[in-house]
C-alpha positions in Angstrom: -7.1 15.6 31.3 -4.1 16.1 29.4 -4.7 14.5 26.3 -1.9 12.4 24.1 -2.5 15.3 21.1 -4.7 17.3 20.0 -4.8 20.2 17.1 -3.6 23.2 17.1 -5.9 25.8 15.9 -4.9 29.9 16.3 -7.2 32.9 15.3 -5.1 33.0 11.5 -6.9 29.8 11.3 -10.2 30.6 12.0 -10.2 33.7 9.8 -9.1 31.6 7.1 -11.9 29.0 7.6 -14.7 32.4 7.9 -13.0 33.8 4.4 -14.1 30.9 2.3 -17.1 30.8 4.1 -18.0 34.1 2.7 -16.6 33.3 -0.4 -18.4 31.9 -3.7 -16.7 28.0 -3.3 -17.7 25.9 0.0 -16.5 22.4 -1.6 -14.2 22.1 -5.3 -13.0 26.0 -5.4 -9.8 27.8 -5.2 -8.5 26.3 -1.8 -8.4 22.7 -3.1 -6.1 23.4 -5.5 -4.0 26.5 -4.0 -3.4 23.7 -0.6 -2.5 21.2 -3.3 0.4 23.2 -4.5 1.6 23.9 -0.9 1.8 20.7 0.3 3.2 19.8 -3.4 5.9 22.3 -2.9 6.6 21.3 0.5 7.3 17.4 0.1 9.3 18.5 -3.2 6.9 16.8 -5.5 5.0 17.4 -8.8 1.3 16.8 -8.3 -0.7 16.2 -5.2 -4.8 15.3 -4.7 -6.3 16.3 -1.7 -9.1 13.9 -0.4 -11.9 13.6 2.0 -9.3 11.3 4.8 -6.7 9.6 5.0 -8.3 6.5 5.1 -9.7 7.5 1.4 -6.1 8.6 0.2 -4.5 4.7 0.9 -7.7 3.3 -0.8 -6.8 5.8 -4.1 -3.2 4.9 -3.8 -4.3 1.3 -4.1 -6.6 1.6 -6.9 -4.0 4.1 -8.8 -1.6 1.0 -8.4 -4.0 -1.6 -10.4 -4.2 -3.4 -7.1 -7.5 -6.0 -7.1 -8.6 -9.1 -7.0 -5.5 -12.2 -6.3 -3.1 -9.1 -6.0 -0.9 -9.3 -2.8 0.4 -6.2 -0.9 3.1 -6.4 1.8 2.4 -4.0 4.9 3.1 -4.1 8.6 0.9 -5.0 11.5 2.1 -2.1 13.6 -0.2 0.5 12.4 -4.0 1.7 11.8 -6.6 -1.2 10.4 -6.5 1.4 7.2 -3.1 0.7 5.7 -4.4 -3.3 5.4 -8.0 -2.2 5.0 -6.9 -0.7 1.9 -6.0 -3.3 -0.1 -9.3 -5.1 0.7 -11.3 -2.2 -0.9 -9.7 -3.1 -4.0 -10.1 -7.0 -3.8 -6.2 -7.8 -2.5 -5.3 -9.4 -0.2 -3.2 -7.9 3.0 0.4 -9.8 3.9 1.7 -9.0 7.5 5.5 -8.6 7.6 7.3 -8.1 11.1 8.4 -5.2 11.9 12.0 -4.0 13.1 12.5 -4.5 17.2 14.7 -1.3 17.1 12.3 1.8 14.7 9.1 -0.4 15.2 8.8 -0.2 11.6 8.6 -3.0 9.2 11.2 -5.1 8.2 12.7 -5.4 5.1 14.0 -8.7 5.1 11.0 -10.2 6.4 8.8 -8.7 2.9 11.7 -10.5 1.1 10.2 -14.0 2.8 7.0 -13.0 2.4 7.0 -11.9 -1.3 5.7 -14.5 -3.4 4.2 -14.2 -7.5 0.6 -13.0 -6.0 2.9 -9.6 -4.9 1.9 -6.7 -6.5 2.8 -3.4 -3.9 4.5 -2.5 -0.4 2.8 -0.4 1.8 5.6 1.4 4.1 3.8 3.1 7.2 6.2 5.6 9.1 4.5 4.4 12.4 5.5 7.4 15.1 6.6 9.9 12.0 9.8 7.9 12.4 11.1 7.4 8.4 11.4 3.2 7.4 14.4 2.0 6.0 13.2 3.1 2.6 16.5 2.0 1.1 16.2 -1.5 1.5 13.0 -1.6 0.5 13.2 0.6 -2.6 15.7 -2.4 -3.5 13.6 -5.1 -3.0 10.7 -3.4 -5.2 12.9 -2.5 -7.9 14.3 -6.2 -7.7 10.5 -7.8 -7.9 8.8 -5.2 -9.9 6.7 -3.7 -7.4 5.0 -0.8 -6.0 5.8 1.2 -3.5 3.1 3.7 -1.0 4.2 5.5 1.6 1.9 6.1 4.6 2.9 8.7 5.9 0.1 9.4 8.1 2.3 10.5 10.6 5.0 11.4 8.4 4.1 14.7 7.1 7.8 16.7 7.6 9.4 13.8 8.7 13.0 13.8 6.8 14.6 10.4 4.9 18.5 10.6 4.1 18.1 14.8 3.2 14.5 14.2 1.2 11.6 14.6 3.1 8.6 11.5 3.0 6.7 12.4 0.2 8.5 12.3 -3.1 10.3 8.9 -2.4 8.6 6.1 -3.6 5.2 5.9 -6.3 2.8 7.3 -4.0 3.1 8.7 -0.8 -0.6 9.6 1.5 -0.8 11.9 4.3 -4.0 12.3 6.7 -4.8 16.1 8.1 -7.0 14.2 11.3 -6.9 16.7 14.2 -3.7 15.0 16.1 -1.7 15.2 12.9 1.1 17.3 12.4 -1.2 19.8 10.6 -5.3 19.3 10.7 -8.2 19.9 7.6 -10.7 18.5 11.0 -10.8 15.6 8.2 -8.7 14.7 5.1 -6.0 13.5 3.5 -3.7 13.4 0.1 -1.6 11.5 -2.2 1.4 13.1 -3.8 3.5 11.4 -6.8 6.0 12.4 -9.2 3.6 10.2 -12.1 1.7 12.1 -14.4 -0.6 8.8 -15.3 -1.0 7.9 -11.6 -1.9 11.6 -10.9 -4.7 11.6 -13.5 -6.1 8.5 -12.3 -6.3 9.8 -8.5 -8.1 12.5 -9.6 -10.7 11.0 -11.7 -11.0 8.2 -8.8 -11.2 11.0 -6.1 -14.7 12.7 -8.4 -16.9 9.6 -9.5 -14.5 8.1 -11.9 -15.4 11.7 -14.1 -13.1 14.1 -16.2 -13.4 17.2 -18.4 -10.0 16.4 -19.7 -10.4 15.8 -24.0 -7.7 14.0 -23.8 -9.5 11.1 -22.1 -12.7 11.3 -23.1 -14.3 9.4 -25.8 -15.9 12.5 -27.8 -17.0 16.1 -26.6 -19.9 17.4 -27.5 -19.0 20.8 -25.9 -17.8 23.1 -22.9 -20.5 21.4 -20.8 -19.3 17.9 -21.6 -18.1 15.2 -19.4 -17.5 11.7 -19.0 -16.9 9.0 -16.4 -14.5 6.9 -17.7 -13.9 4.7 -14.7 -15.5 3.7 -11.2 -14.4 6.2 -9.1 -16.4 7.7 -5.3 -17.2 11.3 -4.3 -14.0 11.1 -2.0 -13.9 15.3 -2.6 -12.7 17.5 0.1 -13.9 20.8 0.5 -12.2 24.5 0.3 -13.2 25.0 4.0 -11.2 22.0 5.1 -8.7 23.6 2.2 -8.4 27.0 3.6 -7.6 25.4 7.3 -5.0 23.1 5.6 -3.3 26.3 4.0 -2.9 28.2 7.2 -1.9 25.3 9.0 0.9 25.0 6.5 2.3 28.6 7.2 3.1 27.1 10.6 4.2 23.0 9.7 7.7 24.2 10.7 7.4 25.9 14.1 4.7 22.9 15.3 7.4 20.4 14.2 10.1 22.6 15.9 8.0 22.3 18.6 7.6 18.8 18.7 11.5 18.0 18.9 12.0 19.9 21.9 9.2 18.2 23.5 10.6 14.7 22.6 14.0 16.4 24.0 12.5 16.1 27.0 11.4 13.3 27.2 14.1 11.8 26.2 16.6 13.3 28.8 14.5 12.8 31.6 13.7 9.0 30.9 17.4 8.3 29.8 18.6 6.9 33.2 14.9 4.5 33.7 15.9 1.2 32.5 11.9 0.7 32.5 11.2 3.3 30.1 12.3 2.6 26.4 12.7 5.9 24.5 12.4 5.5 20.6 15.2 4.8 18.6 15.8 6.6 15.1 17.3 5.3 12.1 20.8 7.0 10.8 20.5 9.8 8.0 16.3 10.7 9.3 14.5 13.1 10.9 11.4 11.9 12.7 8.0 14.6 12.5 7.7 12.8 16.1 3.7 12.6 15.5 3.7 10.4 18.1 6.0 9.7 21.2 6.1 5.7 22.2 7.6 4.5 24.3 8.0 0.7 25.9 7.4 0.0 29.4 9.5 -3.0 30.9 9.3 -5.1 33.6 6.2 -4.0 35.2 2.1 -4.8 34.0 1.4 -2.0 30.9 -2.5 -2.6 32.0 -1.5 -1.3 35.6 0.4 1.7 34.1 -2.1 2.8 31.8 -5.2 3.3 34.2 -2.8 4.7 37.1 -1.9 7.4 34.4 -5.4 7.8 33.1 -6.8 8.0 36.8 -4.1 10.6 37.4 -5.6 12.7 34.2 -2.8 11.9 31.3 -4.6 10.5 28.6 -2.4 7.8 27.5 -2.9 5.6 24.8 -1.5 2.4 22.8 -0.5 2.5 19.3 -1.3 0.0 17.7 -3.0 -3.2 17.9 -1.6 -5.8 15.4 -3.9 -5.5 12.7 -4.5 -9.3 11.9 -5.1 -9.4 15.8 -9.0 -7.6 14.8 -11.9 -9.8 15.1 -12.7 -9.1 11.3 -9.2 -10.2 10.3 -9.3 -13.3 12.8 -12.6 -14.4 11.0 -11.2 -14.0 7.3 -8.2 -15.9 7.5 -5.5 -14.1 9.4 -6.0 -16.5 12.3 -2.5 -18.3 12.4 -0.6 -15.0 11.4 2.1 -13.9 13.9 4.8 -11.4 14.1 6.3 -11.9 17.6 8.2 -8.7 17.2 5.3 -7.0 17.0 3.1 -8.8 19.5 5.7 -8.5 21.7 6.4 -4.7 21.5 2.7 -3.8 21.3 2.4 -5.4 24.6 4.9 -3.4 26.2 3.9 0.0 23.6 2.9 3.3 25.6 2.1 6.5 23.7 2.7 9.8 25.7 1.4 13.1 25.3 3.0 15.2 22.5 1.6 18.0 21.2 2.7 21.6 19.9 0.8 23.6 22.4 1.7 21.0 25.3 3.6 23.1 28.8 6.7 22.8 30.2 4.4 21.9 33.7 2.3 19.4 32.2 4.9 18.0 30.7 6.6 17.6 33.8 3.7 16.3 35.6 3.3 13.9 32.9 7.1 12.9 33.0 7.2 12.7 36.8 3.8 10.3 37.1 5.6 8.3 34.0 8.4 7.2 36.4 6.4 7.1 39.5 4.1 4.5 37.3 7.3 2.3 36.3 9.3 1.9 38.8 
């Protein structure tokens, strides 16, 4: 089965991973800290906290933002339950904007209708690696004093208007899951340019607990520490560390990698008015995490198990999120966003990762068309 990604994990990697293994620190060491800095360096920002997932990097982004209970955050629907799920951890409340037709990505002049006094953030999601239109909605946030978190999940390398995604907006989170465009096996981070949101990520990410006098209440000596909020054990560990700094040394050639593979794609489909290649905003450089395309006049259902039964593991991405049975049952029941109903009905996600041939490429490529036509 050709799968639609999968890590890529060399020998340097797995000598890193035996180093620390051997080493003194197995969960807060060196590594934490030492892959903090790289990715830091890398997005062009001032301070970054590693955490256990990326799931767990949204839900401190939310609770760095003061988001809870009657606060309302704007997101998309065209993405992971996590980027909504986040805000619920924190006692908000979720609002579902459309999304662009064209970069799949939401909309900005559908948050302006959707912002009322209850809004508190925006959560942009680069769905694909594929930058949003961050301009527009920087504008709109400035305009109605809110925040702004990047998911960039998929994002990681992807390029906005010269800047990569990352040093943007408030807070930007990244997730290092296997398929990403560099894997920790699990984890994720949060990078800001905010010295006061930076503290409070930390503390949040270790029980709410700091060392640091300047925020404690009294010290009673070198062994002394307080929790001065309610934070969870959202830690990540130097082994996942150590993997995450190796896979840094190579960020570039995988992402290399992934253009030429989209390339591809792209050439070969261009002439197949059945096959919708993604589109890319102006000024941006997609990490191309994923490759999605829309499948036209023809059943998707039909499509997808002919390629599965033919060994490409295919896959869609996403479901609406309000479209969930939890969602439907707490009040999300009359939401729609036809632009995103209506592409996630015709949404197919190919194979693309770095280690991916030229032969099964082609195999995937030719079955593509045979499928379609």
């Amino acid at each position: 089965m050709i799968p639609y990604g999968r890590q890529t994990i060399e020998e340097d990697d797995i000598q890193a991973v035996v180093d620390v293994l051997k080493s003194d620190y197995l969960t807060t060491g060196p590594k934490i800290t030492e892959f903090e800095q790289r990715v830091a360096e890398y997005v062009g920002v001032k301070y970054a906290v590693a955490i256990s997932n990326g799931t767990a990097a949204l839900h401190a982004a939310c609770f760095a933002a003061g988001i809870g209970t009657g606060d309302e955050v704007i997101t998309t629907p065209l993405t992971f339950a996590a980027s909504a799920n986040c805000v619920l951890y924190c006692g908000g409340t979720p609002v579902f904007a459309d999304v662009d037709s064209r970069t799949y990505n939401i909309d900005s002049a559908d948050i302006e209708r959707k912002i009322t006094s209850k809004t508190k953030a925006i959560i942009a999601v680069h769905l694909a690696g594929q930058p949003c239109d961050m301009d527009a909605i920087h504008k709109i946030a400035e305009e109605h004093h809110l925040f702004v978190i990047e998911d960039g999940a998929h994002a990681l390398g992807s390029v906005y208007k010269g800047e990569k995604i990352g040093g943007l907006s408030d807070m930007t989170t990244f997730s290092f899951h296997p398929v990403k465009p560099i894997t920790t096996g699990e984890g994720g981070m949060i990078v800001t340019n905010n010295k006061d949101l930076y503290q409070r990520l930390v503390m949040f990410r270790s029980h709410g607990i700091t060392r640091d006098e300047t925020l404690m209440m009294r010290n009673d000596g070198p062994w002394f520490y307080q929790q001065v909020d309610l934070g969870y054990n959202y830690r990540i560990t130097d082994i996942q560390c150590a993997l995450g700094c190796s896979q840094m040394n190579k960020i570039d050639r995988f992402l290399t990698r992934r253009k030429e593979i989209v390339k591809r794609y792209n050439d070969a489909f261009e002439d197949y008015e059945n096959i919708i290649t993604p589109y890319q905003l102006p000024d941006t450089e997609s990490g191309w995490h994923l490759y999605i395309v829309q499948v036209k006049n023809c059943n998707r259902r039909e499509v997808f198990e002919k390629l599965r039964n033919l060994g490409i593991d295919v896959n869609v991405h996403y479901i609406p999120v309000y479209m969930h049975p939890y969602y439907q049952k707490h009040g999300y029941a009359d939401v729609h966003c036809p632009n995103a109903e209506k592409l996630y009905s015709h949404f197919l996600s190919l194979p693309l990762y770095p280690t991916l041939s030229e032969k099964d490429q082609k195999y995937v490529i030719e079955k593509v068309i045979e499928c379609v036509r």
